[in-house]
C-alpha positions, 0 to 999 in steps of 0.5 A: 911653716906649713899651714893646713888646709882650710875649708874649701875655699875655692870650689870648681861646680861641674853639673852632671845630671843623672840623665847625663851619667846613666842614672848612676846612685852615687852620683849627685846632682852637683858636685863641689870638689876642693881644687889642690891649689887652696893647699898652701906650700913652697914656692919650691913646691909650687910647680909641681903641684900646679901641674898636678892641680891642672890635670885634675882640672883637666880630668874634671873636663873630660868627665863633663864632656864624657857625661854630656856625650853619653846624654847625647850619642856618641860616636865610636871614632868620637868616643876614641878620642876622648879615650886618647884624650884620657890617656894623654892627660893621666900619662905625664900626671901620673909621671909628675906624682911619681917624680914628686914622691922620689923627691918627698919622703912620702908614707910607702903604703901610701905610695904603693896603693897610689902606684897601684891605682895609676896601673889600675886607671891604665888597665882600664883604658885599654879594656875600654879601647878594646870596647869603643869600636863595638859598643860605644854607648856601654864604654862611654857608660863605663868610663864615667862611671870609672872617671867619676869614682877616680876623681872622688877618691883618687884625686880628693883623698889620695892624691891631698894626703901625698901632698900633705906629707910633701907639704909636712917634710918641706916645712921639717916636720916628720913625715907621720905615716898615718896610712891610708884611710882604710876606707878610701883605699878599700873604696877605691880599690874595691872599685876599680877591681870591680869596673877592670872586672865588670869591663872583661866580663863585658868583654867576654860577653861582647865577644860570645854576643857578637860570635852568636851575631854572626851565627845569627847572621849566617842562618840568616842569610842561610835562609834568604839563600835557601828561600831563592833555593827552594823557589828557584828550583827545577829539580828536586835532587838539586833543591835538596842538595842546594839546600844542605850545601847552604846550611852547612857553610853556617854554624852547622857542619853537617845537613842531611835530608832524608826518607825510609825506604822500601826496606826501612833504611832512610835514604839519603836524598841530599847530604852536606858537610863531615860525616857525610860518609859515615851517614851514606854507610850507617843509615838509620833504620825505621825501627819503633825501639824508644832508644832510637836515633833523633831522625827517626823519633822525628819521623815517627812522631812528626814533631822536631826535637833538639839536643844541645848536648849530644855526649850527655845525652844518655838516650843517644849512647849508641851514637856517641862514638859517632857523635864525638868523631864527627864533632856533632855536639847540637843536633835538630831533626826536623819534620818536612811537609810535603803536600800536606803529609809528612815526606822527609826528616832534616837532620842539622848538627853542630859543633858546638853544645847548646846550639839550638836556643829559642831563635836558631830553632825558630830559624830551623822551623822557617828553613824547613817551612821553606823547604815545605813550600819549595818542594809545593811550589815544585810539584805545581811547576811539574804539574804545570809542565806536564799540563803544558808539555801535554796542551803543546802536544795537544796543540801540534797533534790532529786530535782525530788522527794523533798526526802531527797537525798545522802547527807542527808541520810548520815548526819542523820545516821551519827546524828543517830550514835551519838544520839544512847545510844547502845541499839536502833538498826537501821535498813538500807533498799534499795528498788529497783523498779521492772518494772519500766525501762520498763515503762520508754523505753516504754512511756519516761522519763516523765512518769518515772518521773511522776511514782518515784514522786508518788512512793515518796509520798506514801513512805514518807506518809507510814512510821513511825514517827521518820523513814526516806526515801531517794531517793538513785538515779534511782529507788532506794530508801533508808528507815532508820528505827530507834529502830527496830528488824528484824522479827517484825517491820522491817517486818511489815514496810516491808510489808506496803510498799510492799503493797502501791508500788505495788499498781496501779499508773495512769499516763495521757496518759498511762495505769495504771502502776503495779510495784513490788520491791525487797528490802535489809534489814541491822539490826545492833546495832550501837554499834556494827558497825564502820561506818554507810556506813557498813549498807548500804553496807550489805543492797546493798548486801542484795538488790543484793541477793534479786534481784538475787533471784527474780524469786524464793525467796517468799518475796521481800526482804532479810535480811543481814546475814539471808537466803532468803527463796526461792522456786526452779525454773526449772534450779535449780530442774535441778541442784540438781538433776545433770540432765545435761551433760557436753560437751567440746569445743576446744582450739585451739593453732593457731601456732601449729595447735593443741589443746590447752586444752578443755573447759568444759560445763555444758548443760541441756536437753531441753525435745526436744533431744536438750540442753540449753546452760550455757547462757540461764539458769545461770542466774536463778542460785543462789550462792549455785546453781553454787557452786554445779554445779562448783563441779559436772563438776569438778568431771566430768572432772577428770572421763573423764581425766581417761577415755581419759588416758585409752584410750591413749590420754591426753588433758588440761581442763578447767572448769568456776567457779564463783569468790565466788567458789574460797575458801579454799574448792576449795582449798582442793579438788585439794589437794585431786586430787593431792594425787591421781595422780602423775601429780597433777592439772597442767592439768586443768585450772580455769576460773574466772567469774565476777573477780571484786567480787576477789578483795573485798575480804581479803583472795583472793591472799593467795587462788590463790597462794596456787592453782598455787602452786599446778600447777592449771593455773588461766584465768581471763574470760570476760576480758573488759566486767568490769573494775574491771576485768582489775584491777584483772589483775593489782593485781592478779596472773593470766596465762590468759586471755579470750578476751570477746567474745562480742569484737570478735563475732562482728568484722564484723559488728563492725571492731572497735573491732580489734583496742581492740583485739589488745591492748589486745593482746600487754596487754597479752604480756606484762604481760607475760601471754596467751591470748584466743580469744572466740567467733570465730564463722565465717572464717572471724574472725578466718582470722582477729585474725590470722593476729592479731596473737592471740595465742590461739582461740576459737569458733565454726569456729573451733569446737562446743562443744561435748560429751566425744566420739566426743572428743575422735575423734577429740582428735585422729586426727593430727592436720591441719597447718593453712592457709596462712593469711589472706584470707579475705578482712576483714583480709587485714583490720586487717593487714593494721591497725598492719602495719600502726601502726608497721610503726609508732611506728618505725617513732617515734622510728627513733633516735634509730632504723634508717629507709630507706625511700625506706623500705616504699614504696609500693613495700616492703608492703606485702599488695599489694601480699594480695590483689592480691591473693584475687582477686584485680589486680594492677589496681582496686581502693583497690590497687590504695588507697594502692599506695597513702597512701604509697607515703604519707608515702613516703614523710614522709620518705624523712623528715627522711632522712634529719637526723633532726626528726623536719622536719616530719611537721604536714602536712606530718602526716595529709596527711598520715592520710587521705591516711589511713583511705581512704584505710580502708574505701573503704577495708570495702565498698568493703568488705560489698558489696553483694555477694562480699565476702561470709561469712561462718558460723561455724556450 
């Protein structure tokens, strides 16, 4: 017998929260579902319905996991599987009730919508499949949704009502077809059909979404493309067109940029895509028609507008043929800022209508803002360039001249170097302007300026083409001449431009000014040369020699490594033919009173019975000229030793020789004269001229070494009249040093000289070598070098240069001790200057050598007793000054007694300070008064 169903005597609870199925309305909280298996049937039966019931159980399963994963998150690959899982579960229970509905007499309606709703649920997971790898969260929502309304109605009303008539034909009853509740049949079907539609219309959409995704995408990265694009950009035309190729690989298949023109037509400054021809043919017209084209409304207002729907749009009827043949169914034409104004239109089309919603066009404006900025950016890059281009040509252009300067001249040896294949030879020429710093003293700068700006000209006009000039600085200018040889090209330019400097240059307001050059010439093959510096560095010598030599050379230039043909001038003739004497000046030693050693001059005679001296014709002597000069007065001093010896006297000599005589020649001369004697060379004394020139050279330290090795002593002259000759002192082996005599002469119009004398002294000193003061030609200067006790004077207050027999004499005399210092105002100068410095040098030096403030005082400075002996009583202003400053001094003193270093204040040295240049001022007044303090002269 069939027994009907009971209540729900066996309940499966699944909680499913509304936060764990979406928030859906027809869901409850908890959901008590009656299981197949509290319906009694056959054991006949029983199998079947026992598979149906688990699906169901399963089913129930899968809905908890579906609501508790979308709670969760969810993954698409996770998601898949619960669809895979869906389906391999309804499969074979959608099998099984078939199987039981062939075999049971079951109500055809019934069976129909049941077969209907299994079509429906597989229909379902294939549109959700279709979903799960896009958009998991949504299908995850929708299958829930689903699962929940097929085990509400399906599996409770549908699937009980097949298993009560199964149930009814097993125990014989007759089947009553009593239909499907009308209600759960509309409700399920309902359903179903609504989620099968609402998943296709998701479908749709998802789909349009993700098309307009990737549109989105594409501009997108249109736009980071453009932005490199437009910043990144050198030139406008490659910009723009950039720019419009970009675009058109997105959703638009057309970009153009445009401007009108001259004549009203939009140029075409950047095109891309279909159409692109048409546009080059039919160019918009500048027109103020309200009818006319977008990119022309744009222009005219300044203001981007758009057009979703170009066929539809009645206002672009004279276009729409164009439209449709090119498939531009959006269009944008969009306003391009340049520099503040409006420069150019962008046009964009589309092939699709309704294009330009609100974020493309937004996209548009920030392509366009780019475009703005890029072109900005590219007028500021120009602007810079220009501003660059024109400081490097600044930079390499002689802003007097407009010839290339230094720098330029450089760059192109340095080109010329690299381009050379080694068989072209360079040539570097240095030109000097012969006349020109008279001209310039004589009637100013404007006028030398206006002078080299004319030379410039002819020069630049003059040359070869190919060959370079270049304003070295001053008057000088620098030619580089490019595949030459020395004898024929070089000469011939050479003589070119001799002639077009030396012709008259007319200048307003002075006479025409003639000038004359003088040039050194380099010719070297660069594969020859290490540096393109050596070539300007051989031309600068060869422009030295050619100067050098201006009085007798017979060209005006000289050619490194060539001999510069010459003529003899009449200090040369003199020379060569030894018509000179050689006379001898003391040295004497001021602490004993004795002479030093002798130094030795060459003098020529005058034809008046008198004798030039070496100042007034050397410089009209050449290299070779000294050299041989140096060796004549060197033979004569080694005869006149014998001579002094058979006479029973001996003195030291020394002889001035130029840096270039100092050679391995020398050298061997003195090893001669030191196997002649048993003395060896220790009696002679060289002095170096122009000592710079030592230092150049490689060879120059072995040189000197092997002369003092051999006793010869080595003074360095002129010291202070060059730089180079302190850098000697650094690094030569030198014994002495000779004061340039410009320092000393000119002590008493200049007593400023003293403060140098003396650094040099302490100099000497301190290196351990011998110092001579030369140019002693007054008393007063042989007072003040006293005080300053410089060892070793010389000049004519104490004795003129001599011939051999006036030496003998003076030689034969003892010598006279020196007077007691100083004996002159100018002397007191000298001396007050070494005690203020003595005084504070000690002060500083106080922590470690203590002094007594009564040790300054008036009365213990040797001043005062100076003073007095000279005539200035203890009452005159000398002594009165000479009193303040050493209560000034005095006041410092009593800070030192204090026994803190910290209490000398800055006012204390101040005061000081004004005291001693108070007392040297007024020693200077009183000595420079008239008739106050007489001056004697040497003879």
């Amino acid at each position: 017998m069939h027994r009907a169903p009971e209540a729900d005597t066996r309940v499966l609870q699944k909680d499913v929260g509304q936060e764990e199925l979406g928030a859906r309305p027809f869901l409850k909280a908890t959901v008590n579902i009656p299981l197949l298996s509290t319906i009694t049937w056959s054991p006949s039966l029983s199998t079947g319905m026992d598979t149906v019931d688990d699906h169901h159980k399963r089913l129930f399963a899968l809905c908890g996991a579906l609501a508790g994963s979308f709670a969760h998150g969810v993954s698409s690959k996770d998601l898949r599987g619960i669809l895979d899982e869906l389906e391999a579960c309804t499969r074979p229970q959608f099998l099984e009730e078939q199987a039981l509905m062939e075999r049971w007499p079951v109500d055809p309606d019934h069976k129909l919508m049941h077969l209907a709703a299994h079509r429906s649920f597989t229909t379902f997971l294939g549109r959700a499949r279709a979903l799960a790898a896009s958009e998991p969260a949504d299908t995850i929502a929708d299958t829930l949704f689903f699962l929940a309304q097929w085990l509400l109605h399906h599996a409770l009303e549908v699937d009980r009502r097949m298993v009560g008539q199964i149930c009814a034909a097993q125990s014989g009853q007759a089947v009553v077809n009593e239909g499907a509740p009308q209600n759960v049949r509309d409700m399920l079907m309902t359903a179903v059909t609504q989620l099968a539609d609402a998943l296709g219309e998701r479908t749709y959409n998802f789909s349009r979404q993700r098309r307009r995704l990737t549109d989105l995408q594409n501009l997108y990265r249109a736009l980071v493309v453009s932005a490199d694009v437009l910043i990144q950009g050198d030139r406008e035309h490659e910009m723009l067109q950039n720019l419009c190729d970009e675009l058109s690989r997105t959703v638009f298949h057309t970009a153009w940029i445009g401007r009108p023109g001259a004549d009203g037509l939009f140029e075409v400054l950047a095109i891309a895509g279909s159409g692109a021809m048409q546009i080059e043919e039919a160019r918009p017209r500048l027109t103020q028609d309200r009818n006319a084209s977008l990119v022309v409304q744009v222009w005219r207002c300044g203001v981007a507008a758009a057009c979703n729907d170009t066929l539809a749009e009645s206002s672009l009827a004279p276009w729409h043929a164009t439209f449709a043949r090119n498939g531009w169914r959006s269009l944008i034409a969009l306003p391009v800022m340049r520099a503040g104004e409006l420069w150019a239109v962008l046009a964009l089309a589309s092939p699709r209508r309704h294009t330009f919603d609100e974020q493309t066009v937004d996209l548009c404006h920030r392509i366009v803002s780019l475009l703005s900025y890029g072109l900005d950016e590219l007028d500021v890059k120009t602007r810079i360039q220009d501003m660059q281009a024109e400081e490097s040509r600044s930079a390499r252009t002689d802003a007097l001249t407009g010839l290339p300067n230094r720098r330029a001249l450089d760059e192109r040896m340095e080109q010329a170097f690299a381009d050379s294949d080694g068989r072209r030879k360079l040539a570097v020429v240095m030109i000097d302007l012969d006349g020109f710093k008279l001209i310039n003293d004589a009637y100013g700068h404007g006028a030398g300026d206006a002078i080299l700006t004319v030379i410039a000209d002819r020069l630049r006009t003059s040359l070869r083409q190919g060959d370079f000039v270049a304003r070295w600085g001053g008057d000088e200018f620098v030619v580089l001449l490019d595949n030459c040889s020395c004898n024929d090209d070089v000469a011939a330019v050479l003589k070119k431009l001799g002639d077009i400097v030396r012709e008259p240059v007319e200048i307003a307001g002075i006479p025409p000014a003639r000038l004359d050059l003088s040039a050194g010439v380099c010719i070297e093959a660069p594969g020859r040369v290490a540096h393109p510096d050596i070539l300007v560095r051989h031309a600068d010598r060869a422009l030295y020699e050619s100067k050098e030599r201006r009085k007798d050379r017979l060209r005006f230039w000289a050619c490194h490594g060539e001999p510069l043909p010459t003529r003899l001038n009449r200090a040369q003739t003199l020379v060569r033919d030894d018509d000179f004497v050689t006379l001898y000046q003391p040295i004497f030693d001021r602490r004993l009173a004795t002479v030093a050693r002798v130094e030795a001059f060459p003098h020529f005679r005058d034809g008046f019975g008198g004798h030039l001296a070496p100042a007034q014709f050397l410089q009209d002597l050449n290299g070779d000229d000294l050299r041989h000069l140096a060796w004549r007065v060197l033979h004569q001093c080694l005869d006149d030793r014998k001579r002094l010896k058979a006479l029973g006297l001996s003195v030291a000599m020394s002889v001035n020789v130029d840096a270039t005589t100092v050679d391995h020649e020398l050298v061997m001369f003195f090893r001669e004269a030191c196997a002649e004697g048993s003395t060896g060379a220790m009696w002679l004394t060289l002095e170096i001229q122009h000592g710079g020139d030592l230092l150049k050279r490689d060879d120059t330290h072995d040189l000197l070494r092997d002369l003092r090795a051999m006793g010869v002593r080595l003074s360095l002259d002129d010291v202070g009249s060059l730089y180079s000759s302190l850098l000697c002192l650094k690094d030569l082996p030198i014994d002495e040093i000779k004061l340039d005599q410009a320092f000393v002469r000119t002590i008493e119009e200049h007593p400023e000289g003293i403060v140098f004398t003396a650094a040099m002294r302490d100099l000497a000193l301190n290196l351990g070598v011998d110092m001579v003061a030369e140019g002693v030609e007054t008393e007063d200067i042989r007072d003040v070098v006293s005080v300053l006790d410089v060892p070793l004077l010389q000049g004519y207050a104490l004795a003129v240069p001599m011939s051999f027999k006036d030496l003998a004499v003076v030689l034969g005399k003892r010598g006279i001790a020196d007077s007691r210092r100083p004996m002159s105002l100018l002397g007191v100068y000298a001396r007050h200057r070494e005690y203020d410095q003595g005084v504070r040098r000690h002060i500083r030096g106080w922590p470690l050598l203590p002094m007594r403030p009564e040790s300054l005082g008036v009365g213990t400075c040797p001043i005062s007793a100076d003073l007095e002996r000279l005539g200035f009583a203890s009452r005159h202003d000398l002594q009165a000054l000479h009193a303040r400053y050493h209560e000034s001094l005095g006041r410092i003193g009593q800070g030192l007694s204090g026994g803190s270093r910290a209490r000398i204040d800055d006012a204390g040295w101040q005061a000081v300070d004004k005291a001693h240049q108070a007392f040297l001022g007024a020693i200077l007044a009183v000595y420079r008064e008239p008739g106050r303090m007489p001056r004697t002269k040497g003879a």
